[in-house]
N, C-alpha and C positions, 0 to 999 in steps of 0.2 A: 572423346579424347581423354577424360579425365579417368573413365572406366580403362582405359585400354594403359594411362600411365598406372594408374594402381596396379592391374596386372604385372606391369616389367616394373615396377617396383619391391613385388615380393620378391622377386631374385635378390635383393637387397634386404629380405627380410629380418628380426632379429634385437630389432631395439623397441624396447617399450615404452611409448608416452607417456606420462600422466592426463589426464584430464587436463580439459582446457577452464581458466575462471570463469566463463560464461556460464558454462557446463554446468559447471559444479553449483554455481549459485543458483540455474533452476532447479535444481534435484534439490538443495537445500529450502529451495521454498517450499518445492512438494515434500517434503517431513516435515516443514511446519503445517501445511493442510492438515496432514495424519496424527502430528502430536493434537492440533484441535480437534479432530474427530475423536480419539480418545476424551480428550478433557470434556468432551460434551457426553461421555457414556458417566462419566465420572462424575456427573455434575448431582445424577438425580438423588445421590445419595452422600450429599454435603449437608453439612450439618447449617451452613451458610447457601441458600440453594440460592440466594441471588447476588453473591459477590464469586460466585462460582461459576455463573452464568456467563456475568458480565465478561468474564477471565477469559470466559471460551467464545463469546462474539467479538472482543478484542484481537484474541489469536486468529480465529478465523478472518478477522480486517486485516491483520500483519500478513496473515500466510496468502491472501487472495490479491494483495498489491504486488508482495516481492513474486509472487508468481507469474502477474503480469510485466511486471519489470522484466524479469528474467527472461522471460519469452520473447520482450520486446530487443533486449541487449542479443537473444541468441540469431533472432531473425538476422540485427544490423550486422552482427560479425560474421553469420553465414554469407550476408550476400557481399559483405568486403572480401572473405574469402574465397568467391567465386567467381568474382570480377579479377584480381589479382591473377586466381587461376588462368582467366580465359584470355588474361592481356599477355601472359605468359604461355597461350599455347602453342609458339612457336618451338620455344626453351623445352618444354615439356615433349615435342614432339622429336626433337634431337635429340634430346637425353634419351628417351626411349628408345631411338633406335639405336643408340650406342649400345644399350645396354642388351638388347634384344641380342644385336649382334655378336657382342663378347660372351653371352650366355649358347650360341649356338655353335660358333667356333669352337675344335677340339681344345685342350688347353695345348697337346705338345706345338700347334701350330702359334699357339699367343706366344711361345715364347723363343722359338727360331725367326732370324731376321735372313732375308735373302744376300745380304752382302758377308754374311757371316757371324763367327764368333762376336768378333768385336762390334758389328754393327746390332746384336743380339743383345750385348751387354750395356750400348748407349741406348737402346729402345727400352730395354728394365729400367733404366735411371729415368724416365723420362715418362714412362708408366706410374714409379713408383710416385711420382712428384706429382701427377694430374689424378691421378687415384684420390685420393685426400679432400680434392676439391670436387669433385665428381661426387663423392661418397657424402659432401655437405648441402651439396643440390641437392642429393637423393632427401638427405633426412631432412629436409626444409620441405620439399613437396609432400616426404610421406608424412609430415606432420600437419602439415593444411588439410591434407584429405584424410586424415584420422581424425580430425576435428573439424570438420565438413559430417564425416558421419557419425558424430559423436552428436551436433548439433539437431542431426534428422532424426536422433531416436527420441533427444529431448520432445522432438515438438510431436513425435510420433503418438506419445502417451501423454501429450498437455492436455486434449481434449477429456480423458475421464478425469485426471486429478482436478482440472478446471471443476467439472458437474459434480465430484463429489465433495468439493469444496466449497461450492454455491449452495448446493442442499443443507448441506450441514451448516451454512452459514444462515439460511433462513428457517432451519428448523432450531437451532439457537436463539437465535430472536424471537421465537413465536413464544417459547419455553420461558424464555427472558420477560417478555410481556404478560406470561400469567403467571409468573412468579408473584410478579410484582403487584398487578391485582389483586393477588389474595395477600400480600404480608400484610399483618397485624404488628408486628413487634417495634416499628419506629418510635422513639421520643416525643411527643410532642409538646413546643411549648406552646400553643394557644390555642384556642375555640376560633374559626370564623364565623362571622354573623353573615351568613347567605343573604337574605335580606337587603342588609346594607351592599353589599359584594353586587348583587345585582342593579342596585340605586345607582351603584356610582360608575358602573357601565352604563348605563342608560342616561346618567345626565353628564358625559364627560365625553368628549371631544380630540383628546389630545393625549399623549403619551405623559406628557407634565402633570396636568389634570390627574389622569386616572393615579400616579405615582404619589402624590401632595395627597390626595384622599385614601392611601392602602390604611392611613394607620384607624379611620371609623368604621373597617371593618371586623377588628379583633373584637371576639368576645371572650369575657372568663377570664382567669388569673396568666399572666403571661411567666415561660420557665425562664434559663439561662439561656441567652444569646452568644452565640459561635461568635468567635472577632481572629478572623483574621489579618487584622494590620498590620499585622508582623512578616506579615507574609506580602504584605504591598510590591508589586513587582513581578512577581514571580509565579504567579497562580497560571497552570499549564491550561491552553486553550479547553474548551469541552470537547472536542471533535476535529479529528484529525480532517486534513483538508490545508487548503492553499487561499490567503488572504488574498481579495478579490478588491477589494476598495477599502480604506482606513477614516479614521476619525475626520466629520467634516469633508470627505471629498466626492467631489461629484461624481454620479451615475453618468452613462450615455445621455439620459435624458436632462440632464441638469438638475436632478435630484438630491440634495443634500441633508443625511441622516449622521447624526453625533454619534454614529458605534463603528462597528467591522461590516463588514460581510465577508463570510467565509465559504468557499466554494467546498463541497463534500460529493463523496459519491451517493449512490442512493442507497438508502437502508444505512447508512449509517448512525454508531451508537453515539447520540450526547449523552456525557457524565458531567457530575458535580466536580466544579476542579478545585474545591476546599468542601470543608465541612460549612452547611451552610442551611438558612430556617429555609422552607417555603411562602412567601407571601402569597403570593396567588397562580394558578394554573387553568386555562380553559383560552378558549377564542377570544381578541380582543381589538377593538378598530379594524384597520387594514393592515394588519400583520398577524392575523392567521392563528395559529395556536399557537399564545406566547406563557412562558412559565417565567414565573421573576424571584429571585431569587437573596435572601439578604446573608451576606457572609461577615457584615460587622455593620454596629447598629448604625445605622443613616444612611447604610448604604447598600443600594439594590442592582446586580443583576439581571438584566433584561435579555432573555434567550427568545428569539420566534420564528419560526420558519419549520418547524417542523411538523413531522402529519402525526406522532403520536406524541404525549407527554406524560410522565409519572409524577406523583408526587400530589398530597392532598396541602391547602395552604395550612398552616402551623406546625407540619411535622420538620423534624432535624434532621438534615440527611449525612451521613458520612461523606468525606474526602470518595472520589471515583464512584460514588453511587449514579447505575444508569436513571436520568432524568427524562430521556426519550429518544425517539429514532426519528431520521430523517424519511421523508417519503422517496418517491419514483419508482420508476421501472428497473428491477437487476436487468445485469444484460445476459445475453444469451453467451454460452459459447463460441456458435460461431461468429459473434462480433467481437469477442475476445479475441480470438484467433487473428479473426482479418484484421484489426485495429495493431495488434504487435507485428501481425508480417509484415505492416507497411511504417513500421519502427513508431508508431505513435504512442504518447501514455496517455492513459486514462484520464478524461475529462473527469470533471467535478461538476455535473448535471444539476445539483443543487446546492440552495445557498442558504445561510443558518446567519441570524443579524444578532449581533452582539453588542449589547449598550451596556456602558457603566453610568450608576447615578450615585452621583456620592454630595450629600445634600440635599440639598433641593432641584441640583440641576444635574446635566450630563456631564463626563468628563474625558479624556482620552483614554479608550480601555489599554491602551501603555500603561498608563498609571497604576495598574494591578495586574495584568496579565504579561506574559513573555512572548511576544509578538513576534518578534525577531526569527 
């Protein structure tokens, strides 16, 4: 039915739609895929090859969410527009024949009335007057189905911009990860004593514990310490994602931990969200590979959940310096697909724990970060 109204709708042909916003916003996500794919061609010849890097697995995190959004927003307006349609196939099926038939009728017979002159010239008035609104049906239905298949071409081409957007998003990160191996050129201000670093792993228990003992692991002259207190408040999460549980509150299980947990997709980039030392990075207790981090003196940073980490203890890292990636499985395309057709967004598969210790002890990571 909806084929057969487009047809008797081109008799009505003649007016041009613009794009619909759904539309347009997935076509804008896909040139954000494409501006990443560029930036990652551009990257190998930066004179910064890893703040370059980072630039383009950021884009390509920005370009591969709004792209799922997009698809997800095109599916839910497709099938509102096709429900609409199909509650209206009766309207649709009337109108069509009106129109069928004023298109097959001669004109000189549209406009002779059999009672005559005069009954000729009250059926014009009366034409003239339903014409208008007829003519507002028309361009209401040929605007739903111009963006009905405005919608099917978007998702027609989401499958390659999807796969070429996931490659490039993991051949960024690999790029990103041996960048970062090989740089030489960070600050540092201390020597760790290994040694000690391994002692106090091994005779320590507890997250307090291991934190109360970082400072008998520095060896050598210590440089200038980053402070940023000034910035109390305000320091942007490391890792985009969605806060799962906050300061103090319970897990399913009755689990009570002093930081965040923050839900992320996989592969996701953690960054430094100030300028800030490293104290220590490698496996630690039961939380995995944890990097800790000091951004003013007394007070540490504690990041863990992730499957990679960067960063050696005593070097200085810049504001947005990638600190590590989160693990899992990317997804496939076609679970992209399927997950937007059925209007869902994208879970956040893992989870990245964020502690502030300011002191001696823990404190609400509010108190430095912009949670909100």
């Amino acid at each position: 039915m909806i084929r057969l109204a487009a047809l008797g709708l081109c008799l009505w042909a003649g007016v041009a739609y613009p794009q619909s916003e759904t539309a347009l916003a997935a076509q804008a996500a896909a040139a954000r895929l494409a501006a990443a794919s560029v930036l990652l061609d551009q990257a190998g010849g930066s004179n910064d090859q890893i703040a370059a890097l980072t630039e383009v697995v950021q884009a390509y995190e920005d370009g591969l969410g709004a792209m799922r959004d997009g698809l997800r927003r095109v599916a839910i307006r497709q099938t509102t527009i096709e429900a609409e349609l199909a509650a209206r196939s009766d309207e649709v099926a009337e109108l069509l024949g009106v129109l069928l038939t004023m298109g097959r009728a001669p004109v000189p017979l549209l406009l002779l009335h059999p009672s005559g002159p005069l009954g000729t010239a009250r059926s014009g008035m009366i034409v003239s007057e339903i014409t208008p609104a007829v003519q507002v049906r028309v361009d209401e239905l040929r605007a739903d189905l111009t963006e009905v298949a405005e919608l099917a071409q978007v998702q027609d081409g989401a499958a390659r911009t999807l796969q070429a957007g996931l490659d490039g998003a993991q051949a960024a990160r690999a790029a990103l990860a041996q960048a970062v191996s090989d740089r030489t050129d960070l600050p540092r201000r201390f020597t760790e004593d290994a040694v000690a670093t391994a002692i106090l792993i091994a005779s320590t228990e507890t997250l307090d514990a291991f934190a109360s003992g970082l400072a008998d692991t520095v060896a050598g002259d210590t440089g200038a310490q980053p402070d940023a207190t000034a910035l109390r408040g305000s320091l942007p999460l490391p890792v985009q994602g969605q806060i799962l549980r906050r300061f103090n509150e319970a897990d399913a299980a009755g689990i009570i931990r002093p930081g965040l947990v923050i839900a992320t997709r996989p592969g996701a980039l953690v960054t430094a969200p100030v300028a800030v030392t490293v104290r220590y990075r490698g496996p630690l207790l039961d939380y995995g590979t944890v990097i800790i981090l000091e951004p003013a003196t007394d007070v540490l940073i504690v990041i863990a959940g992730m499957a990679q980490a960067f960063g050696d203890a005593g070097q200085v890292l810049p504001q947005g310096a990638p600190i590590g990636l989160m693990g899992g499985e990317m997804p496939q395309v076609d679970a992209i697909l399927t997950e937007s057709a059925q209007g869902v967004g994208p879970a956040g598969s893992e989870t990245l724990y964020l502690e502030v210790r300011d002191g001696q002890g823990p404190v609400d990571p509010a108190t430095w970060f912009a949670v909100e």
